[in-house]
Backbone as XML, in Angstrom:
<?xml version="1.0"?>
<chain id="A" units="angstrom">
  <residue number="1" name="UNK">
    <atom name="N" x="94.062" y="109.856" z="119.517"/>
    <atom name="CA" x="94.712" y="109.899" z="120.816"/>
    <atom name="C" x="96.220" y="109.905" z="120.624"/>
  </residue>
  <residue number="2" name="UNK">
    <atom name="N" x="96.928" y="110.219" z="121.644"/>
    <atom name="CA" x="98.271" y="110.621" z="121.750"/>
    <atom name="C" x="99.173" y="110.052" z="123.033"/>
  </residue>
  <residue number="3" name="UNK">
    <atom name="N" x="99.593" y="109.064" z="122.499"/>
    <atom name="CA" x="100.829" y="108.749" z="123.579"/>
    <atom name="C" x="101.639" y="109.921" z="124.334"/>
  </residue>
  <residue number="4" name="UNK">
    <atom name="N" x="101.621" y="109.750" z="125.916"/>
    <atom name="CA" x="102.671" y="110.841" z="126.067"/>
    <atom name="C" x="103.305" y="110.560" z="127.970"/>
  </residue>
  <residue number="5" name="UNK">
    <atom name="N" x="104.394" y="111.152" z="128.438"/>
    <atom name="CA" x="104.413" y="110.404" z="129.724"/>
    <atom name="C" x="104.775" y="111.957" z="130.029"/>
  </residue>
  <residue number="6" name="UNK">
    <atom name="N" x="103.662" y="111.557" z="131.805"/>
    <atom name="CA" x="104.035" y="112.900" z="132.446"/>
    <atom name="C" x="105.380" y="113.154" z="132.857"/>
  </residue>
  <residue number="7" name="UNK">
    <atom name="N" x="105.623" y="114.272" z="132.949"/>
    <atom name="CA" x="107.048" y="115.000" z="133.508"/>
    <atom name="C" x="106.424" y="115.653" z="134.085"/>
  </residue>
  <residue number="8" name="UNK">
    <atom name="N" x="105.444" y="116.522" z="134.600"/>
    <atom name="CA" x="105.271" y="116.942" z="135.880"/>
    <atom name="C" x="103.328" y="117.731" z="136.045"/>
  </residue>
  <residue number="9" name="UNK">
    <atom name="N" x="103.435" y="118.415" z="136.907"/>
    <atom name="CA" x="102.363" y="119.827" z="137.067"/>
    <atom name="C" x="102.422" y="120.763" z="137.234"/>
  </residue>
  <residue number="10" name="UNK">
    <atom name="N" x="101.279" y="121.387" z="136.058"/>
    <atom name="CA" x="101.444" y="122.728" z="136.081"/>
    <atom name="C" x="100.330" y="123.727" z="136.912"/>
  </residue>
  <residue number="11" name="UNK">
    <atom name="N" x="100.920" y="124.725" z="137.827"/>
    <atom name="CA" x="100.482" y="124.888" z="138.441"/>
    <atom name="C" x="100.206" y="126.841" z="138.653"/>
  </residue>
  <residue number="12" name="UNK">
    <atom name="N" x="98.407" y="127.398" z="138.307"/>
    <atom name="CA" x="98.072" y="128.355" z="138.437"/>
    <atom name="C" x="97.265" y="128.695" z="139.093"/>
  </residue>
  <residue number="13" name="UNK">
    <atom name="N" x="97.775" y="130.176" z="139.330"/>
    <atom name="CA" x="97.021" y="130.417" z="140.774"/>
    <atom name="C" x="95.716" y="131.443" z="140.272"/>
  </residue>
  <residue number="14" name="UNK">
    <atom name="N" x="96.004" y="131.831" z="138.628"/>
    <atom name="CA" x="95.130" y="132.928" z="138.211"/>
    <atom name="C" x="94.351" y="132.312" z="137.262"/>
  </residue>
  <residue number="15" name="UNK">
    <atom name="N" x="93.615" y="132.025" z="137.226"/>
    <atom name="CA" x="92.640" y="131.497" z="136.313"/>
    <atom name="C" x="91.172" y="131.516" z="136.489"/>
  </residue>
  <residue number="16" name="UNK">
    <atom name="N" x="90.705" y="131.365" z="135.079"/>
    <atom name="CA" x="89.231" y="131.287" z="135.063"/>
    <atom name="C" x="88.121" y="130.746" z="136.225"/>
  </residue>
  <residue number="17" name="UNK">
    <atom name="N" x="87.561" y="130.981" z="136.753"/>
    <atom name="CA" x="86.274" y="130.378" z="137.660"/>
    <atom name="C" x="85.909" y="128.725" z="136.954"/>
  </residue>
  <residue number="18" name="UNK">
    <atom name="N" x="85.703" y="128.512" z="135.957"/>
    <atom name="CA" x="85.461" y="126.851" z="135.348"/>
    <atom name="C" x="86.902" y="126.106" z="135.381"/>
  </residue>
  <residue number="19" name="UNK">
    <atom name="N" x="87.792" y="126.928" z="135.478"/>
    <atom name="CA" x="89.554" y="125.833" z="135.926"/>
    <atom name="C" x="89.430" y="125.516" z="137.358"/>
  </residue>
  <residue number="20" name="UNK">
    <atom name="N" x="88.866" y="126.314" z="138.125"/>
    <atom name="CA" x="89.641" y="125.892" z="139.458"/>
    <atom name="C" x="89.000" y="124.249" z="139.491"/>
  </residue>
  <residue number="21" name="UNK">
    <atom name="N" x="89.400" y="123.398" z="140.608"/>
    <atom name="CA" x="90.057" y="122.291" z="140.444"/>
    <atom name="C" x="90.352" y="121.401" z="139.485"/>
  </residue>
  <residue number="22" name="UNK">
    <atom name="N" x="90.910" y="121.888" z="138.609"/>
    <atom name="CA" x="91.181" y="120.981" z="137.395"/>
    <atom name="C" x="92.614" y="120.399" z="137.094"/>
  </residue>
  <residue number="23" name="UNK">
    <atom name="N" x="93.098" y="119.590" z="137.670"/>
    <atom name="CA" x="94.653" y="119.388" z="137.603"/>
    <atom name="C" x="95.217" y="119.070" z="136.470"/>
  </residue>
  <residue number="24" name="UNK">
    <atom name="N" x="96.145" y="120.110" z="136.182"/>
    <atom name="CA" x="96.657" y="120.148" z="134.598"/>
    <atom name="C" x="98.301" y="119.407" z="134.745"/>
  </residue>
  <residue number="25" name="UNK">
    <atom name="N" x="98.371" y="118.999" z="133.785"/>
    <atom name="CA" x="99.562" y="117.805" z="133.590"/>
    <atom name="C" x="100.889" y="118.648" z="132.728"/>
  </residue>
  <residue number="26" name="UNK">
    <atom name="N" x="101.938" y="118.867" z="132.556"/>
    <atom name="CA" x="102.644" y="118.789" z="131.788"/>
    <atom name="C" x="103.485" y="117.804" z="131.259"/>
  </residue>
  <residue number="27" name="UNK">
    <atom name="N" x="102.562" y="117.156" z="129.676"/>
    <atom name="CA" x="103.058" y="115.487" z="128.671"/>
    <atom name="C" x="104.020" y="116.273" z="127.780"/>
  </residue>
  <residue number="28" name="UNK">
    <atom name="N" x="104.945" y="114.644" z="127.900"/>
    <atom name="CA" x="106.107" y="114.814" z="126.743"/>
    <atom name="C" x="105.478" y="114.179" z="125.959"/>
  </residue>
  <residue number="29" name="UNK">
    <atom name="N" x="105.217" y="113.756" z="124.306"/>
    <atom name="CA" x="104.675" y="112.798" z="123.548"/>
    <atom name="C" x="105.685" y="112.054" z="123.137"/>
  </residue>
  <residue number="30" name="UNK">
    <atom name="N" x="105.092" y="110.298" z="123.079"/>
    <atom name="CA" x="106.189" y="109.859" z="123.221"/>
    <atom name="C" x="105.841" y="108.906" z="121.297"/>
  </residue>
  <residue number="31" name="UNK">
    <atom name="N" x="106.832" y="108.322" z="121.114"/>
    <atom name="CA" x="106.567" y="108.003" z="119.443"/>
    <atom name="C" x="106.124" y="106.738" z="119.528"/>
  </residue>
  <residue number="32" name="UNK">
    <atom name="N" x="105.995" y="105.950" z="118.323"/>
    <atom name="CA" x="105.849" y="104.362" z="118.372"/>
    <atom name="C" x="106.569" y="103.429" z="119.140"/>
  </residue>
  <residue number="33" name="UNK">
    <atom name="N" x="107.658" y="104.163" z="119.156"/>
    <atom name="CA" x="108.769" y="103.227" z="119.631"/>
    <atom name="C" x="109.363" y="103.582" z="121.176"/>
  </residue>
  <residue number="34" name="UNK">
    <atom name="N" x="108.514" y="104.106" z="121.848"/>
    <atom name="CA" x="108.704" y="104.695" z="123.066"/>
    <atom name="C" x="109.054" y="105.657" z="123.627"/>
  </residue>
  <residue number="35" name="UNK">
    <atom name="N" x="109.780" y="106.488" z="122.380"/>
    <atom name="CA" x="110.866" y="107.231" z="122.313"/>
    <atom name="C" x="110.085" y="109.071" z="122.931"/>
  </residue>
  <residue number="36" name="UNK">
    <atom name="N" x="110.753" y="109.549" z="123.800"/>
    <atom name="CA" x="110.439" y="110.709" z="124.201"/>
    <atom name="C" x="110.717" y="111.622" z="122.782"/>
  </residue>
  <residue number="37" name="UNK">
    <atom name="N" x="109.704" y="112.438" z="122.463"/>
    <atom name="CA" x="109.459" y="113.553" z="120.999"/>
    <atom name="C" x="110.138" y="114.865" z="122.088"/>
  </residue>
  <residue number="38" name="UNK">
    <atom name="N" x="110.497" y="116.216" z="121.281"/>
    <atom name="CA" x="110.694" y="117.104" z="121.629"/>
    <atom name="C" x="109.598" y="117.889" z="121.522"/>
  </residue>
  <residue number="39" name="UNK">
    <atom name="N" x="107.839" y="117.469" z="121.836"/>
    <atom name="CA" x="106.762" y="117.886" z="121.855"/>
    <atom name="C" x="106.306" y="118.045" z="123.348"/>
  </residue>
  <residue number="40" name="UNK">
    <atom name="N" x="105.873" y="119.024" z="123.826"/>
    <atom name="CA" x="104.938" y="119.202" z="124.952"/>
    <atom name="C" x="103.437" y="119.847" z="124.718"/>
  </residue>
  <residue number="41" name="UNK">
    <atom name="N" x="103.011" y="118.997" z="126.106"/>
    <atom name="CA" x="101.101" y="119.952" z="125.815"/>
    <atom name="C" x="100.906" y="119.787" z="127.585"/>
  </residue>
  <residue number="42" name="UNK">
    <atom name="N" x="100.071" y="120.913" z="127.838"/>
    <atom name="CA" x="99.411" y="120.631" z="129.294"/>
    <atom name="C" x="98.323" y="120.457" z="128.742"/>
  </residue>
  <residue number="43" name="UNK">
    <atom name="N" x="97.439" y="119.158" z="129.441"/>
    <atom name="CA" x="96.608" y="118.694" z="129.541"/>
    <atom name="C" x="95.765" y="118.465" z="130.752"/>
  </residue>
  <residue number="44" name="UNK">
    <atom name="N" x="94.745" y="118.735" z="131.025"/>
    <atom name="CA" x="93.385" y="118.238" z="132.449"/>
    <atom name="C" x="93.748" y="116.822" z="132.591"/>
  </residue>
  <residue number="45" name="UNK">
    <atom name="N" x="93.908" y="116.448" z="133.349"/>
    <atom name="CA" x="93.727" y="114.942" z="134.350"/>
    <atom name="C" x="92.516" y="114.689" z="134.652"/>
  </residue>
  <residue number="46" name="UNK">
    <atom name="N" x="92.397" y="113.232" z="134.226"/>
    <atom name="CA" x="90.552" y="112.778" z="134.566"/>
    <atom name="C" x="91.025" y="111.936" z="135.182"/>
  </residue>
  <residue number="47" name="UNK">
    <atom name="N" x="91.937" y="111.189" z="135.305"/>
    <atom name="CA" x="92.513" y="109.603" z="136.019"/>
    <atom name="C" x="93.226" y="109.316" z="137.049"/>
  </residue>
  <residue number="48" name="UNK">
    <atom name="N" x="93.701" y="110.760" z="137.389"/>
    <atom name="CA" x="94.903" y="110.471" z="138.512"/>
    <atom name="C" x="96.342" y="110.087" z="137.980"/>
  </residue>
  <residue number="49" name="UNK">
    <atom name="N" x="96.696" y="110.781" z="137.106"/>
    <atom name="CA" x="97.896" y="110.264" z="137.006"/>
    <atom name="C" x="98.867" y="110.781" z="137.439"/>
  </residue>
  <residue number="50" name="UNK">
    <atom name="N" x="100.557" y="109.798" z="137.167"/>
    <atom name="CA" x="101.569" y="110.899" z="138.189"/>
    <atom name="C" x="102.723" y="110.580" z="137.371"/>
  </residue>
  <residue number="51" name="UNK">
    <atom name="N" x="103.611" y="111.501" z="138.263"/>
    <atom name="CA" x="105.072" y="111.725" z="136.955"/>
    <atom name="C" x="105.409" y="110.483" z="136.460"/>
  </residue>
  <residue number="52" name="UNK">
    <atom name="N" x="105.936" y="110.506" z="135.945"/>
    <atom name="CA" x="106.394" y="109.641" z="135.360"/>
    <atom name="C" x="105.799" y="108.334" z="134.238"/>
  </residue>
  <residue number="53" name="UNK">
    <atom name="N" x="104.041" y="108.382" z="134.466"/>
    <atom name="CA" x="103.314" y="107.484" z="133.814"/>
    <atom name="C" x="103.315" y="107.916" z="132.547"/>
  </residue>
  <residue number="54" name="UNK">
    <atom name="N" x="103.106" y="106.746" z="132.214"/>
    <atom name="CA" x="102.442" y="106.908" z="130.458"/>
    <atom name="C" x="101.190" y="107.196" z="130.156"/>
  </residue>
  <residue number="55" name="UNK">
    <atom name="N" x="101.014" y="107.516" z="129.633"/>
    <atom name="CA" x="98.960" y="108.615" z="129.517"/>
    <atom name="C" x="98.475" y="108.538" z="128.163"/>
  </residue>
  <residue number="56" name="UNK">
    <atom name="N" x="97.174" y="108.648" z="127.863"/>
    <atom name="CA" x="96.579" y="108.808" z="126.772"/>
    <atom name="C" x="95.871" y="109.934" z="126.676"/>
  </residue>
  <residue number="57" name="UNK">
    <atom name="N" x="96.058" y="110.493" z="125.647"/>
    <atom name="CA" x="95.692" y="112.485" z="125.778"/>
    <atom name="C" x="95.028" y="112.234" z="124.493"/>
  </residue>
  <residue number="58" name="UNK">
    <atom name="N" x="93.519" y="113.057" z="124.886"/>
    <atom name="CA" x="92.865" y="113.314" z="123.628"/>
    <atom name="C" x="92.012" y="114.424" z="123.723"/>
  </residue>
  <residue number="59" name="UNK">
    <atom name="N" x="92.236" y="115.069" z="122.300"/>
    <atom name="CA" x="91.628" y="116.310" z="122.221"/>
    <atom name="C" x="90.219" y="116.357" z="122.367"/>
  </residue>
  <residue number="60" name="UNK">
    <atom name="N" x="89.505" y="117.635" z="122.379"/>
    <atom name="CA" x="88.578" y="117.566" z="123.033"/>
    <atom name="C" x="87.748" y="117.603" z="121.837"/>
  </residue>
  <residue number="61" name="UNK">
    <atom name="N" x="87.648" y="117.748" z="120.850"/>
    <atom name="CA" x="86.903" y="117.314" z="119.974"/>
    <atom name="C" x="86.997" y="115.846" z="119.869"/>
  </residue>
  <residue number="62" name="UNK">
    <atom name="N" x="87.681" y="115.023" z="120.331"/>
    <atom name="CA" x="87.420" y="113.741" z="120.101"/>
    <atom name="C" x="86.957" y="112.891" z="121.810"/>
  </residue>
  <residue number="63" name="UNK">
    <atom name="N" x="87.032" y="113.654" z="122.678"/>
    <atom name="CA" x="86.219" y="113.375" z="124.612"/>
    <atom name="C" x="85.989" y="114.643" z="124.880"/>
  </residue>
  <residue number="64" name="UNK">
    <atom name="N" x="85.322" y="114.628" z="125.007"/>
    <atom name="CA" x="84.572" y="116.074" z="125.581"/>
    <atom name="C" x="84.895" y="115.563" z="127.473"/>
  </residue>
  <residue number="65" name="UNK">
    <atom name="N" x="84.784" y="116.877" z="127.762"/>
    <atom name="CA" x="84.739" y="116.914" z="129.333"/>
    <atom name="C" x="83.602" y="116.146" z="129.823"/>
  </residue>
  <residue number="66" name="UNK">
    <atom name="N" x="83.765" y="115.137" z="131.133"/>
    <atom name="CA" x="82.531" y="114.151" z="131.186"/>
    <atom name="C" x="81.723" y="115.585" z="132.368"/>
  </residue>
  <residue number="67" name="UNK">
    <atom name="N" x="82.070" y="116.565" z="132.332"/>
    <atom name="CA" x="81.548" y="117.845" z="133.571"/>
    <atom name="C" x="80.791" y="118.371" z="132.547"/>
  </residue>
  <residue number="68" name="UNK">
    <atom name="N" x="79.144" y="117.710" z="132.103"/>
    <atom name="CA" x="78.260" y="118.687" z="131.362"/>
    <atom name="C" x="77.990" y="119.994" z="131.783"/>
  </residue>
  <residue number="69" name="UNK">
    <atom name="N" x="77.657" y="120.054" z="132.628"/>
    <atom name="CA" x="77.001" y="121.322" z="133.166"/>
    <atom name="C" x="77.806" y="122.599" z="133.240"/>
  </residue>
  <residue number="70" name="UNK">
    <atom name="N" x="79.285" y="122.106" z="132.799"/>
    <atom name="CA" x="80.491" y="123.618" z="132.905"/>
    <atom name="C" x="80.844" y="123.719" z="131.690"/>
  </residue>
  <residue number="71" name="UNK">
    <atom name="N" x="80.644" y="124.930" z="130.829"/>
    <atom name="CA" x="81.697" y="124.821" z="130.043"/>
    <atom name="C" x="83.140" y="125.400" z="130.383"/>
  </residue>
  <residue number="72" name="UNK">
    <atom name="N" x="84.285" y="124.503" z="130.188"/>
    <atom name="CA" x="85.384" y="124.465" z="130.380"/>
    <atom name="C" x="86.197" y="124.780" z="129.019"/>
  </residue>
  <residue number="73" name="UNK">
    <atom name="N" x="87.502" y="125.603" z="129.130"/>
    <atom name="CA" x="87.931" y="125.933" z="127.822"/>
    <atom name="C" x="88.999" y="124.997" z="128.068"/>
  </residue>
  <residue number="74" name="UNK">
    <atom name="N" x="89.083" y="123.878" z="127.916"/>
    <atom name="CA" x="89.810" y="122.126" z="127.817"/>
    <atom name="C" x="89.861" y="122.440" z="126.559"/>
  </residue>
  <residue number="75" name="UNK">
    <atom name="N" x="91.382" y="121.999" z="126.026"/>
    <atom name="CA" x="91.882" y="121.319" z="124.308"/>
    <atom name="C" x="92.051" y="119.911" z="124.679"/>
  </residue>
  <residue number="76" name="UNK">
    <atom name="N" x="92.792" y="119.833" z="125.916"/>
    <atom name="CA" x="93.472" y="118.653" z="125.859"/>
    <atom name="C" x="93.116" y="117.776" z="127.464"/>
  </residue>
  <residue number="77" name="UNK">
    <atom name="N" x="92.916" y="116.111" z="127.182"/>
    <atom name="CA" x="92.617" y="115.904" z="128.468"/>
    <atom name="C" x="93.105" y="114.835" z="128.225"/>
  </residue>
  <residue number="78" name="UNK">
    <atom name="N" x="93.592" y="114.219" z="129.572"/>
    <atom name="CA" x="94.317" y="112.980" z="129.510"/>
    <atom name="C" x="93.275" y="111.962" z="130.217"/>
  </residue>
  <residue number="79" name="UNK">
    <atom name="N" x="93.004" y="110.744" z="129.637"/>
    <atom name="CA" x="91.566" y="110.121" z="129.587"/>
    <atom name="C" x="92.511" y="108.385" z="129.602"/>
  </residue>
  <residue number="80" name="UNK">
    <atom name="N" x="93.224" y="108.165" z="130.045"/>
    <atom name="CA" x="93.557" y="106.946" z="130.225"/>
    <atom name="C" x="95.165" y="106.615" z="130.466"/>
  </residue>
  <residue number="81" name="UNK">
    <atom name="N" x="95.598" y="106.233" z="131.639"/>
    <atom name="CA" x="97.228" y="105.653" z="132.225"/>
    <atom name="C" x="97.595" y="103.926" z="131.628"/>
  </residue>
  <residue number="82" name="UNK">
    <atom name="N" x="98.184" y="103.960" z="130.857"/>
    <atom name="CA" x="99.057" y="103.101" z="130.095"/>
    <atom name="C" x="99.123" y="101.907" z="130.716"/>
  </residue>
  <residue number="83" name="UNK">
    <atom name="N" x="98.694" y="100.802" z="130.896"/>
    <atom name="CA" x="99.661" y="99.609" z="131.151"/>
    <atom name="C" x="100.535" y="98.971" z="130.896"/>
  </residue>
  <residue number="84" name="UNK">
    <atom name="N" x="100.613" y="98.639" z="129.625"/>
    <atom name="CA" x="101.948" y="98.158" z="128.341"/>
    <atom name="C" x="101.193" y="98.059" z="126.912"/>
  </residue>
  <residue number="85" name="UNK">
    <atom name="N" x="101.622" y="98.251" z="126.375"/>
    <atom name="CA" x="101.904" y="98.577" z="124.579"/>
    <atom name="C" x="102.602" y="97.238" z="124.469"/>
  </residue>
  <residue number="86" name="UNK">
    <atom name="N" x="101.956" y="96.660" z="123.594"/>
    <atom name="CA" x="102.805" y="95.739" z="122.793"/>
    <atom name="C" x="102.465" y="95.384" z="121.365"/>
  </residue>
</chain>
């Protein structure tokens, strides 16, 4: 998994039939030390999260989409909002 805090959503109007409602995130990754990386990824939202939170993003070989019945072309999904790190 991957530390990372939203900066915003990304938002398409052309896409596959298995995307539509899937709200995709655009994460900064952030380091050990809190520190914003010069890394980005859009990622699927499972949690509701919103700008500015801290998120846990994991690839999809390591959470699969909990939507059996679709296959979805998901790399990346954000599967848990931060409370504090210590």
């Amino acid at each position: 998994m991957q530390l990372a805090q939203v900066r915003g959503t990304v938002v398409s109007t052309q896409k596959l039939p298995a995307m539509r409602g899937i709200k995709l995130l655009l994460l900064q990754f952030i380091d050990q030390e809190g520190n914003l990386l010069p890394r980005y990824e859009v990622a699927a939202d499972q949690v509701g999260a919103g700008v500015g939170e801290w998120v846990l993003m994991s690839r999809r070989a390591i959470a699969p989409h909990p939507d059996d019945e679709k296959q979805r072309p998901l790399d990346a999904i954000v599967v848990g909002i931060v409370d504090t790190v210590s």
